[in-house]
C-alpha positions, -999 to 999 in steps of 0.1 A, spaced: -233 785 67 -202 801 75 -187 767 92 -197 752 57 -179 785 34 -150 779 57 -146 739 51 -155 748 12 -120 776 12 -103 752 28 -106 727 4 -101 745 -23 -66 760 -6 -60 722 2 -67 713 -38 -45 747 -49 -15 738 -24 -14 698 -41 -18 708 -75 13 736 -69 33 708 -52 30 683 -79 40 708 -103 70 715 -84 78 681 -76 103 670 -109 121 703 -102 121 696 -64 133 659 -76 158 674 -103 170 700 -80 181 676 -55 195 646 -81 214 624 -70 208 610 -32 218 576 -39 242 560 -63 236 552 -95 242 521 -118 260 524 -150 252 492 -174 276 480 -197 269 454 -219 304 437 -225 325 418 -203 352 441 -183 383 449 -198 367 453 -233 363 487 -251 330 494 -235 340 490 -201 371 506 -205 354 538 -214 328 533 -190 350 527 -153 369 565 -154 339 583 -166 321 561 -140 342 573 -115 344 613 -120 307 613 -127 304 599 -90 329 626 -72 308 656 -92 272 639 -86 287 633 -48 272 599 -50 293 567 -68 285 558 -99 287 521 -97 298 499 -132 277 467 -137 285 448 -165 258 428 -182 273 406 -213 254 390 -238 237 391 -271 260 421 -284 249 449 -258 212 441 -261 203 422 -224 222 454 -206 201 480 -234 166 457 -222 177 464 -186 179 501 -189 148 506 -211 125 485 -186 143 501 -157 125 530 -134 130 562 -153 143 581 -126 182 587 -133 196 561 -108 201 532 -140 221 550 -169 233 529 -197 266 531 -215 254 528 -249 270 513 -278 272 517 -320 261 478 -319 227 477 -299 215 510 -309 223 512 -348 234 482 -357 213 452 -343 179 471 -351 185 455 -382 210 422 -379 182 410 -354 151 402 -365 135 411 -331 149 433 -301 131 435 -269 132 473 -266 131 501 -296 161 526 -290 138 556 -299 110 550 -278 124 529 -247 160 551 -244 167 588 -241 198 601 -252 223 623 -226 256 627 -244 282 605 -262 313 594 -249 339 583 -271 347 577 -309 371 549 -314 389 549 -346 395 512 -362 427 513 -384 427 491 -418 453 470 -413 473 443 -436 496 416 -436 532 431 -445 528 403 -475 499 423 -491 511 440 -521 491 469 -513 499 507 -496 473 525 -502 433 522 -504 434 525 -540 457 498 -546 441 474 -520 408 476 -543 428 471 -573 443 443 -558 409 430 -542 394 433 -573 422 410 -590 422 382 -565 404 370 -534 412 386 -495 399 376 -466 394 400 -434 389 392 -399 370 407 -371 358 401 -335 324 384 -353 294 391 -370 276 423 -364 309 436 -349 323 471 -359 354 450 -380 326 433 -397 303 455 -409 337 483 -420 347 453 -445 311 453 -456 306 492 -463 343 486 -482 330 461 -503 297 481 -507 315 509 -517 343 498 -534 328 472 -555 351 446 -542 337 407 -525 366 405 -494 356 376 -477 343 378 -437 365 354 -411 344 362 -379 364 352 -343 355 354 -308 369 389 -305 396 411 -315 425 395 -301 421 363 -319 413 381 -351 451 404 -346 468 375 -341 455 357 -371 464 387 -397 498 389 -375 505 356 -388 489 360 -422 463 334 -419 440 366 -431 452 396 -452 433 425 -434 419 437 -404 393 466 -399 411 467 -363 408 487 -333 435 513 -327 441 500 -291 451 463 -308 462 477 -344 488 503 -336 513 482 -313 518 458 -341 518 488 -366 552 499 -347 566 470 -342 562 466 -379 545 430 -377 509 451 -398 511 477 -420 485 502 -417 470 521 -448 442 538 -435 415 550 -408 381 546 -409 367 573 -393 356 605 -415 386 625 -396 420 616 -391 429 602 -359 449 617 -334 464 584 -323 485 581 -359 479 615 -378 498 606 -402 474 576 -418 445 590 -441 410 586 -437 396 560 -464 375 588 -475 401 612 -486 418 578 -498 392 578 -529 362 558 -511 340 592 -508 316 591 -479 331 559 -461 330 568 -426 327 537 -401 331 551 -366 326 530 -329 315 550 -298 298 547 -273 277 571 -251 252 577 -221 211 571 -219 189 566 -197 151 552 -198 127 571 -220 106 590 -189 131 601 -172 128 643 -163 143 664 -182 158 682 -160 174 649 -145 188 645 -182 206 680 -187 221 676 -152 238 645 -159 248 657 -203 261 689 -179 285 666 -157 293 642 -179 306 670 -207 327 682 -174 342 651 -172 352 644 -210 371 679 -212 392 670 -183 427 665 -198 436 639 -174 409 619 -190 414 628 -229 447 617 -218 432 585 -204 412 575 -236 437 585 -263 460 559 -250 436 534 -254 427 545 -288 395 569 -280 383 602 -286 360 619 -259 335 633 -279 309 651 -253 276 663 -271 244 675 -260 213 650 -260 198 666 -291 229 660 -309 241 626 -297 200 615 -304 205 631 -340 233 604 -346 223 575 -332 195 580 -361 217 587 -386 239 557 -379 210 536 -380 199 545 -419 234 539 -426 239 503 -408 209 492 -419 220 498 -455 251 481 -450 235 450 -430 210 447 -460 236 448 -483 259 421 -465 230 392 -459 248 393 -422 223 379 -394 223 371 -359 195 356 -335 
């Protein structure tokens, strides 16, 4: 009997001791994240905006984590094979994706099927950047101001370009016209370059362009620019207004791009890497770093950054609606 009350106690201790380990197994896990390196997924070809944001923050990340955080780009499909990767990947903070305004609030609704759902499949850990885009026109357009580009719009036919359908460019022309009442015309190209070069030689009128390809040809005086898109003026030419204070109330089309990682993935795992990445997007060195390519770092905690991916979704899809654009 007491052989039998002894096995019976130890049990139970055995049961007790399992159950208080596997309670304190995420923390244990959390506490000691990272031991490995960690994959960053981009979804663009290097040397585009995406990567650029991506490689220095990559970098940092590593030397605070104390394990390297290694880039691997996946192109394709407008960020959505590198967002599949991530959201099928093993939720345990070793595959983070660097996020982008395209796959997670914009081709929700220019696709008419995606492989993952941002809400369910990601988990936000902080935004990156915001990257202005800078409405910019021919010198021969007899327009310097917003108002007097609708007018004009409205009076005659312009066409824009942009780096293709579903792009940032594109969809900035098409909340203008939504907004504004006016039909400019869409010229898609196979990216930015191609579309600056175009308006550089007039072939199109205007440009919804990046700052990093508008504002060279701004001072060199080969592009005027009239305007910013973003709700708040921009740093990188302060003295251009927004389109909003311009007299086109509530346009606001801003890029970024930001950090997530697979839905499951612990909490705690997910406030260690929003606390090192904010770290690294207040280090001047690296404000420095993204102004001069036309970005803002624009750290936010997971709540937050989740609140507006959602936000910029209602709005896209609105604007995608009210376009017709498409993409397969």
């Amino acid at each position: 009997m007491q052989n039998h009350n002894n096995t019976t106690r130890q049990h139970i201790c055995s049961v007790a001791i399992a159950v208080l380990l596997s309670g304190m197994a995420p923390g244990v896990q959390a506490q000691d994240y990272p031991t490995k390196p960690i994959r960053m997924i981009v979804g663009f070809a290097p040397g585009g905006g995406t990567d650029t944001t991506a490689r220095p923050l990559a970098q940092k990340l590593g030397e605070l984590l104390g394990h390297q955080v290694i880039v691997d780009n996946r192109p394709g499909a407008a960020g959505n094979i590198a967002t599949d990767l991530v959201a099928k990947a093993n939720p345990d903070g070793y595959t983070i994706l660097m996020g982008t305004i395209a796959a997670l609030a914009i081709n929700p609704s220019l696709y008419s099927k995606l492989p993952f759902d941002p809400d369910k499949d990601l988990a936000p850990v902080s935004q990156a950047v915001d990257s202005t885009n800078i409405l910019s026109l021919h010198p021969t357009v007899a327009a310097g101001s917003v108002k007097e580009l609708i007018a004009l719009a409205k009076s005659k036919s312009l066409s824009y370009g942009s780096s293709g359908v579903g792009g940032t460019g594109h969809l900035a022309g098409e909340l203008f016209n939504v907004l504004a009442g006016t039909k400019l015309v869409h010229i898609p190209y196979k990216g930015g370059g191609p579309a600056m070069i175009d308006l550089v030689g007039g072939q199109v009128q205007l440009v919804f362009a990046t700052g990093a390809s508008a504002v060279p040809q701004i001072k060199g005086g080969k592009i005027k620019g009239i305007a910013v898109t973003t709700i708040k003026r921009s740093a990188l030419m302060p003295e251009l207004p927004t389109i909003a204070e311009s007299g086109l109330a509530g346009y606001d089309a801003n890029n970024w791009y930001g950090l997530l990682v697979p839905a499951k993935t612990p909490r705690a795992i997910i406030n260690r890497l929003n606390a090192e990445t904010v770290k690294v997007l207040n280090l001047p060195e690296i404000k420095t770093f993204f102004f001069n390519q036309g970005l803002d770092a624009a750290p936010s905690t997971p709540e937050a950054f989740g609140a507006y991916i959602k936000s910029e979704r209602v709005k896209w899809a609105k604007v995608v609606k009210a376009s017709g654009a498409k993409a397969e």
